[in-house]
N, C-alpha and C positions, 0 to 999 in steps of 0.2 A: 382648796379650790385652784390653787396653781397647775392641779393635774388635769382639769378641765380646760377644754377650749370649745368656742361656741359660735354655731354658725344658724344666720338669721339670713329668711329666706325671703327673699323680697318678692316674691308671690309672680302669677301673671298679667294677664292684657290687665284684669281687672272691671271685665264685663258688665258686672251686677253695683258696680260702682258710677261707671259713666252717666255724665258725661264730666263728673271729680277727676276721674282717672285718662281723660281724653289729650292731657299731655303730662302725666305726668306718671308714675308709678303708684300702686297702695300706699306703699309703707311712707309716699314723700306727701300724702295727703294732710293738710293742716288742721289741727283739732284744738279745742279748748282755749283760740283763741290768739295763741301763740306759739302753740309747738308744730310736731307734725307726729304721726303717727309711730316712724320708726324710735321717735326718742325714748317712747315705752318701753319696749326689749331691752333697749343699749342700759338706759337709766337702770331698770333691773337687773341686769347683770354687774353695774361698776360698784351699784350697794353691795350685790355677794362676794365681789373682791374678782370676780370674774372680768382679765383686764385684757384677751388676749381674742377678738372677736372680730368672722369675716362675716361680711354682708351681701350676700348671693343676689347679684340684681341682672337683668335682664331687657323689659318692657319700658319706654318712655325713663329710663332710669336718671339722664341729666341731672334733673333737680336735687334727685337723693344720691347722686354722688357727692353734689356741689356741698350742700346741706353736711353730709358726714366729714367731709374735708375741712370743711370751717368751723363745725362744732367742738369735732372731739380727736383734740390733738391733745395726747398725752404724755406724761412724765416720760422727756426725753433720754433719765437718766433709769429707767425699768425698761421691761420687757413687754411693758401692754402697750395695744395697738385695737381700733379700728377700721379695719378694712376693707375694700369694697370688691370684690372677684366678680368680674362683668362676664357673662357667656362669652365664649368665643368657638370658635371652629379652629379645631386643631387637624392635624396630620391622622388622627387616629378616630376622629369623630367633627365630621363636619354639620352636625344637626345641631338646633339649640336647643336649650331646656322643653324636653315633655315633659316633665312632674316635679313635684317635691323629690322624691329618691333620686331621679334623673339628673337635678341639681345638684344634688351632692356626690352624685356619681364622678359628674364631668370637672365638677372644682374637687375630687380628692388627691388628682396629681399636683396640687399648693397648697393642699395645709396636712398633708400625712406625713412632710419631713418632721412638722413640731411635735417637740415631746408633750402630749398627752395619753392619759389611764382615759377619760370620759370626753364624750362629745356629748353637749347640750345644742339639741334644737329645737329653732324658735321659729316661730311666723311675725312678720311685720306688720302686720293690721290686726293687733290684738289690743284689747284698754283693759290693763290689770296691774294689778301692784302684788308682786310674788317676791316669797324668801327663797331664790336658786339652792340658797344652803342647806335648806331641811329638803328640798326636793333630791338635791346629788345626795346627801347622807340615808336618806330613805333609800336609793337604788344601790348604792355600797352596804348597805344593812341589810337588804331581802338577799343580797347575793344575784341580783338582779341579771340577764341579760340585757333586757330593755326595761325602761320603766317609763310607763307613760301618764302626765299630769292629765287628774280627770274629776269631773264636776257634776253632783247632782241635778237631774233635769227633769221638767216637765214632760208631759205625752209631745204637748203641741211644740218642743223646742226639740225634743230625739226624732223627730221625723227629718232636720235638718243638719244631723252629727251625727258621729261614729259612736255607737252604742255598744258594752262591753257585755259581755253574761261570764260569772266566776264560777272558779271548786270553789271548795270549802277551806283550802287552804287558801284564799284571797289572791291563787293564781287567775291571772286572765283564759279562759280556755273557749272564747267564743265572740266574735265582734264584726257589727253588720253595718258599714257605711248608710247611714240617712235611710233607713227602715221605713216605709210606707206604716199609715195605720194600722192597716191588713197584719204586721207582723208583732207591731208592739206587743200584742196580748199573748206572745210567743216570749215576747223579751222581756217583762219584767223582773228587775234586776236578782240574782241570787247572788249579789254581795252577801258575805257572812255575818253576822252581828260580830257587835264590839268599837274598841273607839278609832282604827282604824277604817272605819264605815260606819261612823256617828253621825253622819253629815245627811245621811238616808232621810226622807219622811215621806208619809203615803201622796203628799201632794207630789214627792219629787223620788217617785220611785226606778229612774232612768239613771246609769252614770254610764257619762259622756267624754269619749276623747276629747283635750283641747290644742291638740295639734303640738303639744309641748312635749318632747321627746328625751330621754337620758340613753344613752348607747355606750356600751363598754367598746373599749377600742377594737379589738379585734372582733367582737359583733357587727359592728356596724362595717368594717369593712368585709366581712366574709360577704354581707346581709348585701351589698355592694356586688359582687360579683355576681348574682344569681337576677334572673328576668326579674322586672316589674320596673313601674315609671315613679310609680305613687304611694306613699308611704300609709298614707289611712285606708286604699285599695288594695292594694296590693302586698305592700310589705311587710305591715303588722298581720294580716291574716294570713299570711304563710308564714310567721313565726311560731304562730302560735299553736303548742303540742310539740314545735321538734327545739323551742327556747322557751327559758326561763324569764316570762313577761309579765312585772306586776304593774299595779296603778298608786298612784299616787294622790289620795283625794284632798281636792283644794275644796275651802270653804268661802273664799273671798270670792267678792266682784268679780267677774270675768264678763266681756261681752267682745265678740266677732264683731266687728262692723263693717264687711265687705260688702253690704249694700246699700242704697242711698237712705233706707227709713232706719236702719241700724246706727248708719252712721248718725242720721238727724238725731235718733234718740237718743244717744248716748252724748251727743253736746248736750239737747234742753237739758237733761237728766242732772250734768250739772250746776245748772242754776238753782235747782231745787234744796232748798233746806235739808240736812242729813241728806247729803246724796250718798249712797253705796260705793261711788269713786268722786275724789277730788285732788285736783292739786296742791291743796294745802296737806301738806305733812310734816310734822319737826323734825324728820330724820332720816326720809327718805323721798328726796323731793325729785320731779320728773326733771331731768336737764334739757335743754334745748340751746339753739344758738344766740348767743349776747346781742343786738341790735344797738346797743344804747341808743334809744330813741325815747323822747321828751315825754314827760308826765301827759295825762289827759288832759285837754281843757272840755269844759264845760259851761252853757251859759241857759239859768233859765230851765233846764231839761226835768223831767220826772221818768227818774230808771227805778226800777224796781225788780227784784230776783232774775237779775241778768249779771254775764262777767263780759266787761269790758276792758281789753287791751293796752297796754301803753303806744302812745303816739295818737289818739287819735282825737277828732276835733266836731262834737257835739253843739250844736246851735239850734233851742229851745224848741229838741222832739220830746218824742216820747217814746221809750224803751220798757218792755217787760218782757221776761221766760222768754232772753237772746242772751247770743254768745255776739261779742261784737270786736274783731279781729282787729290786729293789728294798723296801724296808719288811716282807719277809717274814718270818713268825714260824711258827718251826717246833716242835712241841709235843716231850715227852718219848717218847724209844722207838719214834719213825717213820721210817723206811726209807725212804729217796730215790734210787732207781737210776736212769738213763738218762732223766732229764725234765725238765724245761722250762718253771722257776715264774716269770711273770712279774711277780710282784709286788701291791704294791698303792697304790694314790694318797694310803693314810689310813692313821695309826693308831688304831686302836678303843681308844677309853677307859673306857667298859663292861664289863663282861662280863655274863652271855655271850655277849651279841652277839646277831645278828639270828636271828629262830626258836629261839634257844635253842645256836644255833650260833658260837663265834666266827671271825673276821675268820684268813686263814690254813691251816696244815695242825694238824689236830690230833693229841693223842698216839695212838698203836701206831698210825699212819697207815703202808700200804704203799703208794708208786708205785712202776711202772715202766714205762717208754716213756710217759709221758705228761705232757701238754702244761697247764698248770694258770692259765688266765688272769687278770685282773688281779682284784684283791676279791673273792675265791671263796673260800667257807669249806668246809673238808673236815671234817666232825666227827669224833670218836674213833673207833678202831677201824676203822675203813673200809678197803677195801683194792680198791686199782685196777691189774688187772695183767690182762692179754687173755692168761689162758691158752689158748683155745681159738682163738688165731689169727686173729679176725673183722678182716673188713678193712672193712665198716660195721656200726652201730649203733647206737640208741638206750637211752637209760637218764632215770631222774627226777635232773639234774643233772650228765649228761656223756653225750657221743656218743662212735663210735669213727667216725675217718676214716684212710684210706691204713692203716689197722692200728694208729695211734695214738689211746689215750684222749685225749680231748680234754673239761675242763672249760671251760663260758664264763664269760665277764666277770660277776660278781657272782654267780654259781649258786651253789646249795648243796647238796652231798653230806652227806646225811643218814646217823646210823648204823644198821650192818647193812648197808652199801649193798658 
């Protein structure tokens, strides 16, 4: 793994996210409560001994600079590193990142002096728990040029991912970004039998790129000098026929959550008994950054299949099927059903706080199905619940997206609202 170096792409504007991503990046988006999004990749890679890793940012990127700066400083006396390579305009390209490929185009004048055999690339808004090591020994074993990490799928899940069709020698020789209906019954899978594609079943007869890429060194930089922006567009389907491009089939968890109902599900999803992903692991635990901040208090409360945060200060609600973030202060007599608080960076030493509002949820507060982002003050009485089904919306301090209330970063829910 020391021949390996690994660059994680801190994505775009992040469109299908907003208004999560309205100042901040993907990958610095806060999940499960206490982490953030990017810690997944990084975590992933420091298990496979993988220590030498830049982090491609662009968009609103502040946060997840700050965030990687303060996390993950490493053994001063090795050679692994964390890194952050921000877009820039140089002498020879003054445009910023158009794509996945594009970005790695324009950061290979900083990381093609280090000695590496393999480049591993990753996306930053992925929730998965992966062994890098049987992934790189899989693309050193086929004799790989490329090899790309890829996962069985449903009809209604290959209409929104790169969908592979094989030979019979388990090479990749055909693959159609996000296929409409119209075409699936074109694509059903001709992966080959055996345990290399065991993972197959008729409910899950699609295997799907997961945007997790293995590149031999002088592949990927030849693969560099030739047109294309985009790596799932463009540059895997012009590999394919004149390189030697296998897949890698993963069995585990995996979920995209670059939009707001992806992202919602993949928090509740954790509160649920036997969730298919959770932070508890004995040996491969997600890292994120240290706070040291104060045990929970609790007075009076009735939570149930929720994960609640350290720091934060619960007075006699009630909590179920929620993720309850960091430093959050929940008032007396407010109602927490199926949503998703992510916390806040402060505690407010004032009252009452800003507009007259404090810092938090306040009391006879009702949510449900809703998404409550970081330093947002909900005033008394309020009550956020999409009776009437809207799958968009606006309001003075919360939208509705995918059919989820969604508060932003620092807004204020006023009462009567």
């Amino acid at each position: 793994m020391n021949d390996v170096l690994t660059l994680i792409l801190g994505g775009g504007r992040g469109n299908r996210l907003f208004p999560l991503t309205r100042m901040r990046s993907k990958p610095a988006v806060p999940i499960g409560g206490k982490y953030r999004l990017i810690d997944i990749p990084i975590s992933n890679c420091l298990h496979a001994g993988l220590k030498r890793i830049f982090v491609l940012t662009q968009f609103n990127s502040a946060s997840l600079n700050r965030h990687i700066a303060q996390t993950y400083r490493l053994d001063l006396f090795s050679e692994g590193f964390v890194e952050v390579l921000a877009a820039e305009q140089t002498p020879d390209n003054a445009d910023w990142f158009q794509g996945t490929a594009d970005a790695v185009r324009q950061a290979a004048r900083h990381f093609t002096g280090y000695d590496a055999e393999y480049y591993l690339i990753l996306a930053g808004d992925h929730l998965y728990r992966m062994d890098f090591c049987e992934l790189v020994d899989a693309h050193i074993e086929s004799r790989a040029d490329i090899t790309i990490a890829a996962q069985p799928v449903n009809p209604a899940d290959a209409t929104q991912m790169g969908i592979f069709r094989f030979d019979a020698s388990g090479q990749i020789n055909g693959f159609e970004e996000k296929p409409d209906a119209g075409r699936l019954a074109e694509m059903k899978s001709s992966a080959p039998a055996g345990p290399a594609f065991g993972g197959l079943t008729p409910d899950k007869p699609f295997v799907a790129s997961m945007g997790i890429y293995v590149f031999s060194r002088d592949t990927l930089l030849d693969t560099l000098q030739r047109p294309g922006v985009d790596f799932g567009k463009e540059i895997i389907p012009a590999a394919l026929g004149a390189l030697n491009v296998h897949a890698y089939l993963y069995r585990g968890y995996w979920a995209d959550v670059g939009t707001i109902a992806a992202f919602y599900d993949a928090n509740i999803q954790l509160t649920h008994r036997g969730a298919p992903f959770n932070f508890f692991h004995p040996h491969r635990p997600i890292y994120t950054h240290p706070r040291f901040l104060p045990s929970i208090r609790t007075y009076n409360c009735a939570i149930d299949a929720a994960i609640v945060a350290e720091g934060c200060y619960l007075d006699e609600c009630r909590i179920s099927e929620s993720v309850v973030g960091i430093r959050t202060h929940v008032g007396t007599g407010a109602a927490i059903t199926r949503s998703v608080l992510l916390g806040a960076d402060f505690y407010e030493e004032e009252e009452p706080g800003r507009d007259g509002v404090a810092l938090g949820i306040g009391r006879d507060v009702v949510l449900d199905r809703v998404i409550v982002d970081k330093n947002a003050r909900i005033a008394d009485g309020v009550r956020l619940v999409n009776d009437d089904h809207l799958t968009t919306g606006e309001g003075d301090g919360w939208c509705i997206r995918d059919g989820i209330i969604v508060v932003p970063k620092g807004a204020i829910v006023r009462r009567g609202t």
